[in-house]
BAGUDREN-523241 format. One record per residue (C-alpha): residue number from 1; x, y, z. Coordinates in steps of 0.05 Angstrom, whole numbers, plus 5000, padded with zeros to 4 digits. Layout:
BAGUDREN-523241
+-----+------+------+------+
|   n |    x |    y |    z |
+-----+------+------+------+
| NUM |    X |    Y |    Z |
...
+-----+------+------+------+
end
This chain:
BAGUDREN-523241
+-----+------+------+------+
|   n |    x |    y |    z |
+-----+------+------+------+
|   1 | 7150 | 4049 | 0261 |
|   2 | 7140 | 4106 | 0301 |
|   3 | 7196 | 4116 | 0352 |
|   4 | 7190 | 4109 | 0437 |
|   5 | 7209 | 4177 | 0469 |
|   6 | 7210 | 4145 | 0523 |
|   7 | 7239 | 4090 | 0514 |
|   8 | 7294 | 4130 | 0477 |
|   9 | 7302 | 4176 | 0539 |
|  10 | 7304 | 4117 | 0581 |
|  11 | 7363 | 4088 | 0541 |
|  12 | 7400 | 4158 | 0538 |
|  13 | 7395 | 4153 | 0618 |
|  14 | 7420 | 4087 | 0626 |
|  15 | 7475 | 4105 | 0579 |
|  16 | 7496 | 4170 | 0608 |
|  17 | 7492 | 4151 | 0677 |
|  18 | 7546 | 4097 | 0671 |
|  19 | 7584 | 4149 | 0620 |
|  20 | 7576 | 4218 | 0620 |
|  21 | 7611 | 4236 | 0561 |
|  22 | 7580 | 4187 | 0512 |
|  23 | 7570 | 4213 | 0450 |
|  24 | 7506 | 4217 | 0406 |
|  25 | 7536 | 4163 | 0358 |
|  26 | 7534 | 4116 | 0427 |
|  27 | 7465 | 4146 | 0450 |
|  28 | 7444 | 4124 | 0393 |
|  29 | 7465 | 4045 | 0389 |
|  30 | 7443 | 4045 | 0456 |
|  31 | 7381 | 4063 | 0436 |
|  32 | 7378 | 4016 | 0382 |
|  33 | 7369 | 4075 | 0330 |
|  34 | 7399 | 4112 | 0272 |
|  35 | 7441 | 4172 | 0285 |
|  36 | 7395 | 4215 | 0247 |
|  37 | 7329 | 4182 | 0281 |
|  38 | 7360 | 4210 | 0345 |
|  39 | 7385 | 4278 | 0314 |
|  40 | 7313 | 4285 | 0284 |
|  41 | 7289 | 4290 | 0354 |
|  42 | 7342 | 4323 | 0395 |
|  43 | 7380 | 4363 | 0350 |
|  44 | 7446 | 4354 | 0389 |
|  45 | 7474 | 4330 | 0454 |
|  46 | 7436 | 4399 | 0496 |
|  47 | 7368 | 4383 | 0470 |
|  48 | 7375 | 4306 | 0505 |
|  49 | 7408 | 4329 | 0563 |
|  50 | 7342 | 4379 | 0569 |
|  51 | 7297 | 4326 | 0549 |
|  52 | 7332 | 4281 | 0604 |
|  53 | 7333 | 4338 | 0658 |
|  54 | 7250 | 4338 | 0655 |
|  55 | 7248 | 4267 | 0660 |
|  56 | 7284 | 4270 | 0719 |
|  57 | 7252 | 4326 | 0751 |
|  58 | 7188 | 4293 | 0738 |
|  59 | 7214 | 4225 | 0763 |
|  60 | 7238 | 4259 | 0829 |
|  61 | 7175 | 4294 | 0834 |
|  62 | 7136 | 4229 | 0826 |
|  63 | 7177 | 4199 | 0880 |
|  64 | 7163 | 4252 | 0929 |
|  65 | 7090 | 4246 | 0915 |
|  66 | 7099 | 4173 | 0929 |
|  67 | 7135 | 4187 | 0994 |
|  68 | 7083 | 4217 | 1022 |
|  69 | 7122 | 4260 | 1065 |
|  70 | 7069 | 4293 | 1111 |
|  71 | 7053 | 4221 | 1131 |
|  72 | 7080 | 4188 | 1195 |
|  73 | 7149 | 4210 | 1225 |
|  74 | 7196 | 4243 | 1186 |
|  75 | 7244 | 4174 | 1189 |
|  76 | 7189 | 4147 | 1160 |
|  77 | 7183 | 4187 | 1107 |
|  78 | 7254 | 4191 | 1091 |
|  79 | 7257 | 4116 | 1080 |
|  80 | 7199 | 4120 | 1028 |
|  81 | 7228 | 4174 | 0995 |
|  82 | 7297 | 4138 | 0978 |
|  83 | 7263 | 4080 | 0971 |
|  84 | 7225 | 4112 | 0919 |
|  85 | 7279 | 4154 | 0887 |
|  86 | 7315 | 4091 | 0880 |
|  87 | 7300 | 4077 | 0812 |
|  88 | 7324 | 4139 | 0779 |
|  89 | 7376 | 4150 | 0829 |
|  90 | 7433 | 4148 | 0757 |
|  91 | 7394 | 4196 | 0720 |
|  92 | 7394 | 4245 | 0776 |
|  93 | 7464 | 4228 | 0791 |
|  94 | 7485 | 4241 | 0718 |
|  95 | 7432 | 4312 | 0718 |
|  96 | 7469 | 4344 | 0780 |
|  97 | 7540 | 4342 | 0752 |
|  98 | 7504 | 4366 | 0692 |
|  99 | 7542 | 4443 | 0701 |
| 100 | 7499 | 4472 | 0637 |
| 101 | 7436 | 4461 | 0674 |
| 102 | 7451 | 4501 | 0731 |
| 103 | 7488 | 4560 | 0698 |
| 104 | 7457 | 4620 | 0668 |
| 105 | 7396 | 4646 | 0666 |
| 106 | 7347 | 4583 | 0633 |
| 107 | 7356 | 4540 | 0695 |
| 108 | 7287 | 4499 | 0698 |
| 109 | 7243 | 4522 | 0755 |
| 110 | 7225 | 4445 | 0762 |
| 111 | 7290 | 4438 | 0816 |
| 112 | 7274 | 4506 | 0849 |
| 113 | 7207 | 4465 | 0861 |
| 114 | 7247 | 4402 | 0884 |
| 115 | 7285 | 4441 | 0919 |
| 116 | 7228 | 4478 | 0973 |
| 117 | 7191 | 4408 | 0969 |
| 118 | 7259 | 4375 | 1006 |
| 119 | 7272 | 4442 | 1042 |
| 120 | 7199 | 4441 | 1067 |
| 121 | 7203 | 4365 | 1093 |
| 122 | 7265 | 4377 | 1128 |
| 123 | 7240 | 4432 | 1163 |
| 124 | 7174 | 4405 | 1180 |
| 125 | 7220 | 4344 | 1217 |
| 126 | 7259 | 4407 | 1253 |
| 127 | 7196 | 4433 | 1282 |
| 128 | 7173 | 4365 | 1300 |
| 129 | 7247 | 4370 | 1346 |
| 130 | 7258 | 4293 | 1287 |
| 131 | 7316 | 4321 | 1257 |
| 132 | 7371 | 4379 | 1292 |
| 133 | 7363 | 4448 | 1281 |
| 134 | 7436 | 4465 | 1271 |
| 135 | 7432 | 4452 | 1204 |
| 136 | 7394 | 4481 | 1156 |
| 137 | 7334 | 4453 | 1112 |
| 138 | 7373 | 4475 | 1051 |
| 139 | 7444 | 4441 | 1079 |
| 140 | 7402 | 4376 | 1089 |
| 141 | 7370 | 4383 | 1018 |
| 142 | 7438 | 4383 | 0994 |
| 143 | 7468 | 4328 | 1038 |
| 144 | 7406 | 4284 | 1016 |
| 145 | 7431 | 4305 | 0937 |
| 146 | 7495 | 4281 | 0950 |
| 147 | 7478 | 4217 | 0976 |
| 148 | 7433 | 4195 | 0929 |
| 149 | 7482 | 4200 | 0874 |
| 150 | 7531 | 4179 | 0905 |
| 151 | 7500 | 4109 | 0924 |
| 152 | 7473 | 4108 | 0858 |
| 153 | 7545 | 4114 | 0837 |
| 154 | 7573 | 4061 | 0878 |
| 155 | 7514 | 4014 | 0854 |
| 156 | 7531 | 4025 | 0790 |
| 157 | 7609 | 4012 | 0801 |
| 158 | 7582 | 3953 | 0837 |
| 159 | 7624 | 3971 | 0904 |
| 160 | 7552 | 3971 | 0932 |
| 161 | 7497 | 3923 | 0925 |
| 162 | 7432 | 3953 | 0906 |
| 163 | 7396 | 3923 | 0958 |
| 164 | 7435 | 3960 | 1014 |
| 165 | 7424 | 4033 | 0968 |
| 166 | 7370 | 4058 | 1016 |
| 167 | 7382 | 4033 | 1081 |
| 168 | 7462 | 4063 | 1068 |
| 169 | 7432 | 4133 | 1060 |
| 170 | 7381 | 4135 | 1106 |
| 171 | 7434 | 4110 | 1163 |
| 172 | 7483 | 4167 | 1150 |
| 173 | 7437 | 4215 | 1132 |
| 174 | 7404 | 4202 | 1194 |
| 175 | 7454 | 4181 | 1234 |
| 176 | 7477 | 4267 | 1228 |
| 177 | 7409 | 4290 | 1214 |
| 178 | 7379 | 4257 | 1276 |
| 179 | 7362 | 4311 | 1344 |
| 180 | 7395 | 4281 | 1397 |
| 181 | 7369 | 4287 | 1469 |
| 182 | 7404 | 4315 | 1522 |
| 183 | 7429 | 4264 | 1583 |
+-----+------+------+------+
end
């Protein structure tokens, strides 16, 4: 039987998203394999979190692709990109409290991309006069972060339907994001 990465990863998500400190031993069951399946192919709780950190970053990266951000107004775009983010919304929840992937020098230069692809979108709707130019296309990046796992946090806890995940974010986010004209 030769074993899912995937489907493994997939199960180490859903797992770690909903508890952050399982340990391998629970990864494992989860996963509906051996201990030493899942140590043959991450040799410790680093090597999934790595493993886990480039699904996500090509998840997110897929979802911006799908968002087609260029297209349409920047509102627009926004609401396809959440919408589209939606679905790995825990794993990137569970990544960016992930401290060890941020610290050092081996940071993956998959969220520096992330990063200037967000950046970039958010400045495009500044100098469209979509979104206020007070704050900055890196603040907004951020803000957006936060957001996204944070709804995906209250899903989760279930003091937030899924259903209402990206209209919730899109209404604050825009709701301080928005340019407002002059009277």
């Amino acid at each position: 039987m030769t074993l899912d990465r995937a489907q493994v990863l997939r199960s180490a998500a859903s797992l770690l998203t909903r508890k952050s400190t399982a340990t391998m031993d629970e990864v494992a069951r989860a996963a509906g394999i051996g201990r030493a399946t899942l140590h043959r192919h991450f040799s410790g709780r680093d090597a999934l979190v790595r493993a886990l950190e480039e699904l996500g970053i090509q998840e997110f990266e897929a979802a911006l692709d799908a968002a087609a951000l260029d297209e349409g107004t920047s509102e627009e775009a926004l609401r396809r990109l959440i919408a589209a983010v939606q679905p790995s919304a825990g794993l990137l929840s569970f990544l960016v409290t992930e401290n060890q992937l941020f610290e050092g020098d081996q940071m993956n230069e998959g969220w520096n991309r992330l990063d200037a692809r967000v950046s970039a979108f958010f400045r495009r709707g500044q100098e469209r006069g979509e979104f206020r130019i007070d704050l900055t296309p890196a603040w907004l990046t951020e803000a957006l972060y936060g957001l996204v796992s944070t709804g995906a946090w209250a899903v989760q806890a279930g003091r937030v339907a899924g259903q209402d995940f990206a209209y919730m974010i899109v209404e604050l986010l825009l709701g301080g994001a928005r340019r407002s004209v002059e009277r």
